[in-house]
NUPA-96551 format. One record per residue (C-alpha): residue in three letters; x, y, z negated. Coordinates in nm, 2 decimals. Last residue first. Layout:
% residues N
PT    aa       c1       c2       c3
PT   Ala        X        Y        Z
...
END
This chain:
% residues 105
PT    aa       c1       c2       c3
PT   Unk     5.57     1.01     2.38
PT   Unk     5.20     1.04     2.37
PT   Unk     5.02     1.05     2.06
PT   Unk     4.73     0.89     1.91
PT   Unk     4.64     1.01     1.59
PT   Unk     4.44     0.76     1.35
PT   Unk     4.22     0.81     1.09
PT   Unk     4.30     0.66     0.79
PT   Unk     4.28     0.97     0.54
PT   Unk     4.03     1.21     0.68
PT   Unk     4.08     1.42     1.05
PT   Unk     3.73     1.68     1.09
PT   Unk     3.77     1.83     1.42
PT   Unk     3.65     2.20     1.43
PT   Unk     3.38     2.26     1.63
PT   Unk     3.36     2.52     1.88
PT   Unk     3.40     2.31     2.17
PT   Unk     3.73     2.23     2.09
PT   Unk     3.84     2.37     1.80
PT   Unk     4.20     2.38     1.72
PT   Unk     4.27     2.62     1.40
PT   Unk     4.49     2.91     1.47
PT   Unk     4.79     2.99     1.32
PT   Unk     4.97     3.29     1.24
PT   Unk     4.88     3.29     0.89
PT   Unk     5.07     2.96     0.84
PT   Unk     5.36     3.10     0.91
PT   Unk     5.67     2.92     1.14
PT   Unk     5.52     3.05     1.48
PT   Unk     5.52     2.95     1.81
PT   Unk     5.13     3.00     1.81
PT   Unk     5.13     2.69     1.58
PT   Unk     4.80     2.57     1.68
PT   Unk     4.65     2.35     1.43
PT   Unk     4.46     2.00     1.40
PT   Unk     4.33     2.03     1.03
PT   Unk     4.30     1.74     0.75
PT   Unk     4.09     1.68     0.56
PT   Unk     4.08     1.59     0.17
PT   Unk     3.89     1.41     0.00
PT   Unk     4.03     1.31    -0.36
PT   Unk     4.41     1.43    -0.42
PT   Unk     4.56     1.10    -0.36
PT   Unk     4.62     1.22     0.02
PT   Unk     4.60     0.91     0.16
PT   Unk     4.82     0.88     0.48
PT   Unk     4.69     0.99     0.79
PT   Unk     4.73     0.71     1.05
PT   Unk     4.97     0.73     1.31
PT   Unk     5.00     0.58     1.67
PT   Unk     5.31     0.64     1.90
PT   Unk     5.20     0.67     2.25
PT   Unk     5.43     0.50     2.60
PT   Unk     5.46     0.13     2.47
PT   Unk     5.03     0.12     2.54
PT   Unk     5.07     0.17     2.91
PT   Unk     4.91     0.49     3.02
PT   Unk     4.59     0.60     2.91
PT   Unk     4.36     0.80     3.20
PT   Unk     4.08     0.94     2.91
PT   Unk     3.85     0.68     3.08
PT   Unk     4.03     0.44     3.19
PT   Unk     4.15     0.38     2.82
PT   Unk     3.80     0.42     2.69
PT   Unk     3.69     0.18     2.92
PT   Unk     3.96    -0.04     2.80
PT   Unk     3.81    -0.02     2.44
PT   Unk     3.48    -0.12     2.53
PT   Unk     3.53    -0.40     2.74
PT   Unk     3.72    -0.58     2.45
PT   Unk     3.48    -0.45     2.19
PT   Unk     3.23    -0.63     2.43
PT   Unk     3.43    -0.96     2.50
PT   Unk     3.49    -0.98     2.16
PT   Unk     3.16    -0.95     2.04
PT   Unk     3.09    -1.26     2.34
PT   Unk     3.31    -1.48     2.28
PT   Unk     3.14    -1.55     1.93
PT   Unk     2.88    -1.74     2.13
PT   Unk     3.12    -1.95     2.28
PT   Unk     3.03    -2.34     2.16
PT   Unk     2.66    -2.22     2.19
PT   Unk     2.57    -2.41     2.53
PT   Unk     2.21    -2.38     2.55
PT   Unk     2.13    -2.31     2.88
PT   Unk     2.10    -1.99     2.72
PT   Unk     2.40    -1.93     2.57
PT   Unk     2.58    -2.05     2.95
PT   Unk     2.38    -1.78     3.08
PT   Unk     2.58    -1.54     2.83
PT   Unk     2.91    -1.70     2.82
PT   Unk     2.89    -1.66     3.25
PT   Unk     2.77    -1.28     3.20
PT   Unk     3.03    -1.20     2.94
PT   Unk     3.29    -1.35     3.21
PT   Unk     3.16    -1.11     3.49
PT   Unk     3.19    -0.83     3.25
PT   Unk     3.55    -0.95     3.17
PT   Unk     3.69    -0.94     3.52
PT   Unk     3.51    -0.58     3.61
PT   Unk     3.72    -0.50     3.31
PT   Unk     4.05    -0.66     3.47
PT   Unk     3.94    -0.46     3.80
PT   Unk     3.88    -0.14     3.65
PT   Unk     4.22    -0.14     3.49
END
């Protein structure tokens, strides 16, 4: 992975010095290039495997106004008061309609 991003850094700094010898014909190259770059360092970074091994999901819309949604820890146990809200770093993660889960299969 690092290599293919090392690829596209180097080709973001050709579209760039082409920009200023004028050449404009790729200028939109380059937002791509960064979102691009951005995304598969996020991928190297939390150690993603191949995209076919996760199943995404995005919350669905509630209809009820705003609503969140809460990442919980079953403790192997079928009732809610049992349960124990996931909160990493002390903070509970606030999930909204649209957000997306990642998970791995």
């Amino acid at each position: 992975m690092k290599d293919i991003i090392t690829l596209l850094q180097h080709k973001k700094q050709e579209v760039i010095t082409e920009l200023k010898q004028g050449n404009t014909s790729q200028q939109g190259l380059i937002s791509q290039l960064d979102k691009a770059i951005s995304w598969l360092n996020t991928v190297e970074e939390h150690q993603l495997d191949t995209a076919k091994h996760y199943d995404i999901h995005q919350l669905p819309d509630t209809s009820n106004g705003m609503s969140f949604f809460h990442l919980m820890i079953d403790c192997e146990s079928s009732d809610p008061n049992d349960w124990v809200e996931y909160t990493p770093n002390n903070k509970a993660i606030e999930m909204c309609m649209g957000d997306l889960v990642i998970v791995k299969k």
